[in-house]
Structures are given as C-alpha cells and as structure tokens.
N, C-alpha and C positions, 0 to 999 in steps of 0.2 A: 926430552927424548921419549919417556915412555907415554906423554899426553900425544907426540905424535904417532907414535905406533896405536895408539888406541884410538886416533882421527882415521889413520888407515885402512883399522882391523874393522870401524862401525859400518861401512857401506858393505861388506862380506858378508858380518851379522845380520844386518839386515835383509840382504837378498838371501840368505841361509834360514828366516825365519818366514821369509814371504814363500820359499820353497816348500819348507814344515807344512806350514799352513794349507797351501795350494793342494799337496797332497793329502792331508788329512781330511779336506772337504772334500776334494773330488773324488776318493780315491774310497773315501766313508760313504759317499754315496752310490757309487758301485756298492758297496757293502750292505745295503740298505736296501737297495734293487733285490738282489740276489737273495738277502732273508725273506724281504716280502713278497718275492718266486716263491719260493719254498714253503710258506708258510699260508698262499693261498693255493697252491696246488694242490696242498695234503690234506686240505680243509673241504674246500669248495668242487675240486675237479673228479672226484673218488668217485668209479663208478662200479659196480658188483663184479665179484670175482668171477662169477662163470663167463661173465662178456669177456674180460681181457684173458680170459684161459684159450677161449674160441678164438678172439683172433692170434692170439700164441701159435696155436696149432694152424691155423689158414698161411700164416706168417711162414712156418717150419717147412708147411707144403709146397709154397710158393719160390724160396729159397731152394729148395730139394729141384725142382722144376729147373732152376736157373742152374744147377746146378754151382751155386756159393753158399751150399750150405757147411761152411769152413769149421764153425765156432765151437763145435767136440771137440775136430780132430788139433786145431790151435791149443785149445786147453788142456787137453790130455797129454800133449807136448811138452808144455809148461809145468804139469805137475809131476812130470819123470825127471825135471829139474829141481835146483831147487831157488838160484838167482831169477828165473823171469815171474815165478809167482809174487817175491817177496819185490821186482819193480815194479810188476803191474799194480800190484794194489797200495803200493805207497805212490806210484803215480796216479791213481784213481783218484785216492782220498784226497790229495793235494792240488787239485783241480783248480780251486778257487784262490787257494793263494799264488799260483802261478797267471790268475788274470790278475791280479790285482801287484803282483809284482811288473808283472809287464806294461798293465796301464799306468805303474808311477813313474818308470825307464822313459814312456811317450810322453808324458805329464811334462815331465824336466826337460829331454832331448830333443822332441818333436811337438812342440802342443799343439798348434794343427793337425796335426795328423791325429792327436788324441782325442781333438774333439769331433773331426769326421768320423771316425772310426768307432768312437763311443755312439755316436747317434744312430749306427748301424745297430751296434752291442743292444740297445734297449729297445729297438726295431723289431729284432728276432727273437726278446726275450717276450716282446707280445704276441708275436708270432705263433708262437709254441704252446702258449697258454690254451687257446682253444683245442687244439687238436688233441690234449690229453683228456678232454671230457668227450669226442667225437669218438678218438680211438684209444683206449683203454688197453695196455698191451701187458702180460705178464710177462716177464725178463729171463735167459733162460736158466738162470737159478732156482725157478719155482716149478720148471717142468720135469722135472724127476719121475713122480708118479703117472707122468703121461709116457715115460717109456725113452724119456729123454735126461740121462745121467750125468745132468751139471753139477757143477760142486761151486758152492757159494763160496769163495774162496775169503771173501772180508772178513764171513762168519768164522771160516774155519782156522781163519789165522788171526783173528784181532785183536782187540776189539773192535766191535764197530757198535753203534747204537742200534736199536731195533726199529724199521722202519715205523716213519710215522713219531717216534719218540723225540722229544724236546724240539730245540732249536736247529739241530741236526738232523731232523728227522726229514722224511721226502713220503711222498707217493709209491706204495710197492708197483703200481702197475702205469707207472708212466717213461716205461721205457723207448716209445717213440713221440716223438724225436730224439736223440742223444743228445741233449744239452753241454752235457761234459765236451761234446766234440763242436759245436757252433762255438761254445765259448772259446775253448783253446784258440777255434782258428782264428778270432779277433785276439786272442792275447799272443797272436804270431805274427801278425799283421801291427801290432804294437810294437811287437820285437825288432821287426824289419823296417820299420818310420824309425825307431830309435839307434837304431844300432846299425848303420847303414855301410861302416868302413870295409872293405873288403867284402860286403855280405854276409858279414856276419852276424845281423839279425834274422834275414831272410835266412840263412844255410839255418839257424837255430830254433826259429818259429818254423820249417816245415818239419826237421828234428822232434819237434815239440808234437806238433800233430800228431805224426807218423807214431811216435811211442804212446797215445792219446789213445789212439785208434786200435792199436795191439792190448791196451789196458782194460779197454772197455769190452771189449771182445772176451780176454783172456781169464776177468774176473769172471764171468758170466751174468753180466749186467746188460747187456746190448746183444742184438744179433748184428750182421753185417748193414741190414736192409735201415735199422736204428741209425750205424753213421752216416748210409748214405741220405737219410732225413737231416741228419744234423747238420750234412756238407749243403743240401737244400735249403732250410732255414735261413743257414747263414750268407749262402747266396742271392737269398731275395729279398734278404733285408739289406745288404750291401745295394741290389740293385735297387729298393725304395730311396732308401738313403740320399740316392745320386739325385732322384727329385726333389727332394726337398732342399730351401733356402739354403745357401752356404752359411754354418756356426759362423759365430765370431772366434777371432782367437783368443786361447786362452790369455788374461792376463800375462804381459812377462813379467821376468823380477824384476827388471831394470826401472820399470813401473807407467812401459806405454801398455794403454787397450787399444786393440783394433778390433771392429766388432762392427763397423758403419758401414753400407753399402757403396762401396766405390762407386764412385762417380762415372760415366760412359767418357770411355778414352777417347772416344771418337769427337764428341762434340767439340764447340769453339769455346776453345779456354779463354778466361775471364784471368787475368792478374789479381791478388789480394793485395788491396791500397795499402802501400807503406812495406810491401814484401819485399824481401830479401833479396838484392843479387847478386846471380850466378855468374862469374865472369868465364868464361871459357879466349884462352889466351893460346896464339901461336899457331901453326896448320897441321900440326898434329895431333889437335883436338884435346891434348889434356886441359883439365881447368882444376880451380882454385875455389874451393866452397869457402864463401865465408858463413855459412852456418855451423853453430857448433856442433861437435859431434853427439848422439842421439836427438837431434832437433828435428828429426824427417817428418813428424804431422808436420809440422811449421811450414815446410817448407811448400804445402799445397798453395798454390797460386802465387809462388817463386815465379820471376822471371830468369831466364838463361839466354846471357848474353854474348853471340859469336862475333868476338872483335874482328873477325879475320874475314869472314862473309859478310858481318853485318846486320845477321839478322836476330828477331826476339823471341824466342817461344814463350811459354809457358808450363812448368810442372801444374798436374792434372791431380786427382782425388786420387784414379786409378793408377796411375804411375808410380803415386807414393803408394798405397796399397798394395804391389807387387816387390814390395821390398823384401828380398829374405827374411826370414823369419829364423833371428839367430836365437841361440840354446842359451841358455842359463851359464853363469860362470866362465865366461871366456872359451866356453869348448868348443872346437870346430868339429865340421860334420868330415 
C-alpha cells in the first residue's frame, strides 16, 4: 500500500519540480534583465545635471500649458493623509517583485501567453534604454529649489538607498520613461492570460496599473507626461512584438514541446505510414480515438476515418498545433 501511494505521489513530484525549475529559470532571467537595466543605466546613460534640470523645467512648462500639471496638488493630498503616502511608496518599491510574481502566475497558467508577452517585456526594456541618454529628466523630487515644492517621500519615510548606491541603485535623472509603469502594464497583462475566470486577472492587472500610476506620481518620482511615456513604450513594444515570429511554447510539465512551425493547413495532407486511426462512427459524428491520451504530436498524419460518408481525411501539423494549451496540474481555465 505505501509503495503504491508513492507510485502515485512520483508523477506529482515530478511535475512539481519541473514547475520549480521552469520558474526559477524563467522567472531568474527576468531577474537578470532587470539588474543588467539597472546597472547599465546608472553606468553608461548619466548625462549632466543642468541638461536634465532644463528639460525638468521645459517638462513643468509644457504640462502647465496642457493644463495636467496634477502632481503637487495629488501629493499634497496624500500627505494631509497618512494611508496613501505609506501605499504609494510600498507600492513603488515593490514594483519588481509584482512582475515577477505575475510572470510566475503566466509561467504555470498560461505559458503562451507568458512567452508572447515576455518578448514584448524585453522589447520595451530596449526601448527605453536609449532615450535616457537622449533625454535626461530630473524627477520632481529634485525640483524644490526651482520653486517647485516636492517632497521625496521614499527619503522621507524609509529607508531607501541613495540613488546610484549598490545593486538597488538607479539613474537620478532617468525619469522618462516611467519604467515602473511599462513594466506593471505587462505584469497585468500576465495577470489577465493567468487569471481569466470571471476576469479576474484583467479587473486585477488594470487595479494594479491604476494604483501604479497614483504611486509614481504621488511619491514624486514621475510627472504625468513620465507615465504617459511608459503607457508608450509599452505600446510599441507590444506592437513590435506582433512582428516578430511566433515563441515557441513554453515547455509543459506533462513533458510535450511545441516550439515547430506548424505546417500550412491549407496544403494536401500526406498520411504518416503506419499512423494511427481515427474511426469516427454513427451520423452524429462522435468517434472513438484509439490514441492514447497525451499522444496529440503522434497523431500528425493520423488518418480520420468517416464510416458513415466514407470518406479519409488526414490530421495536419497545424491542426495538432492548435490544440489548447492546457495549464499545469489538472487546472482549468
């Protein structure tokens, strides 16, 4: 009895440790991404303080013009309180471990979608890279002595590291684009492929934004014009994305890869000698697979046999290709 409970319990373990895995590679390479952002930003993109003070102030004047120049009177709000200071900036700081929670939800629930969606994520993060050496922005926690009374809220309630310090450290003057906000909106867009019942990834990833957006704002890290850069970014790296080849999918646990370029459904399908078949019995069309169950590559150049018409077809590359793409662990979407 307990050798069979432990026949049972090994195919679990094993998809449970192919999970482990899958996330700690993928999931460490976001992680990876994101320190080596960081760490060539603060390095190599550093351009003299009086540029990014000038466009600060072109910035302030231009917004005044548009009239959205919001981000005093939001913060000054905030700090007559005392709950939206202390969420904004625990939402601020936790920025990155909410993509990388969201990309492990897609990793497991939806892996297609985590691998389109990632190709996007690393799309935008090159995106961004140039334009913090182009335009050099100081944030408006640093504009105080231009007449503009921010309050650095991370400083004044933190800790926080001092920009530029350690591993943690960043760029003081690359506040556009707002990255904090391109990234969220892929770790929302992670949340909504994963979490699809009722919409409740979507109602949570726009949630997620929306207090993303107040955060960045409300610490005095971003001006307005910052997220609409970031809602940019991340728009046109979505739209690149859509040209490029389709990912493969990610490994399942079950332990198929699809990753091959299906074959054009269109053409005349060719039978694989010795394949399989498909009998389809009776005029109401149901049939009777004799494949076994997770057999579906196999089954490319299956014949499907209608006893009742008489006729043969054949399963296509593309055909099997378009097979759901089920979740890990027996979970339905």
């Amino acid at each position: 009895m307990p050798a069979a409970r432990a026949r049972r319990a090994l195919p679990l373990l094993r998809r449970a440790l192919r999970a482990a895995w899958l996330v700690l590679t993928r999931v460490g390479a976001l992680f990876v991404l994101l320190q080596a952002y960081t760490t060539l930003r603060k390095t190599y993109f550093v351009r003299p303080a009086a540029v990014a003070f000038d466009h600060a102030l072109d910035l302030l004047a231009l917004q005044a013009a548009l009239r959205i120049d919001v981000e005093l009177q939001l913060q000054r709000w905030a700090l007559g309180q005392a709950w939206p200071i202390e969420l904004a900036n625990a939402y601020y700081r936790q920025m990155k471990l909410g993509v990388y929670l969201s990309a492990a939800l897609a990793l497991l629930l939806a892996p297609t979608a985590f691998r389109r969606v990632g190709s996007a994520f690393v799309l935008a993060t090159l995106l961004a890279f140039p334009w913090y050496a182009l335009y050099p922005l100081a944030p408006p926690r640093f504009m105080g002595p231009y007449g503009y009374p921010f309050v650095d809220t991370l400083a004044a309630w933190g800790p926080v590291p001092p920009a530029g310090a350690g591993l943690a450290g960043a760029n003081p003057y690359a506040a556009m684009p707002s990255m904090h906000i391109g990234w969220t909106i892929f770790a929302a867009l992670w949340l909504a492929a994963a979490l699809p019942w009722r919409r409740i990834g979507p109602i949570l990833g726009s949630l997620h934004v929306a207090l993303m957006c107040g955060a960045v704002v409300v610490t005095g890290n971003h001006y307005v014009l910052d997220v609409v850069a970031g809602f940019a970014v991340a728009g046109a790296a979505l739209g690149l994305a859509r040209l490029l080849p389709r990912p493969g999918i990610v490994p399942r646990l079950g332990g198929r890869v699809s990753g091959s370029t299906p074959a054009d459904p269109t053409s005349d399908p060719v039978p694989r000698p010795g394949a399989p078949t498909l009998v389809m019995r009776g005029p109401s069309g149901s049939c009777r697979s004799a494949i076994p169950e997770g057999a579906a590559p196999s089954a490319v150049g299956a014949t499907i046999r209608d006893e009742g018409r008489g006729e043969t077809t054949a399963v296509t590359a593309g055909a099997a290709d378009r097979a759901p793409d089920a979740p890990p662990f027996g979970m339905t979407r």
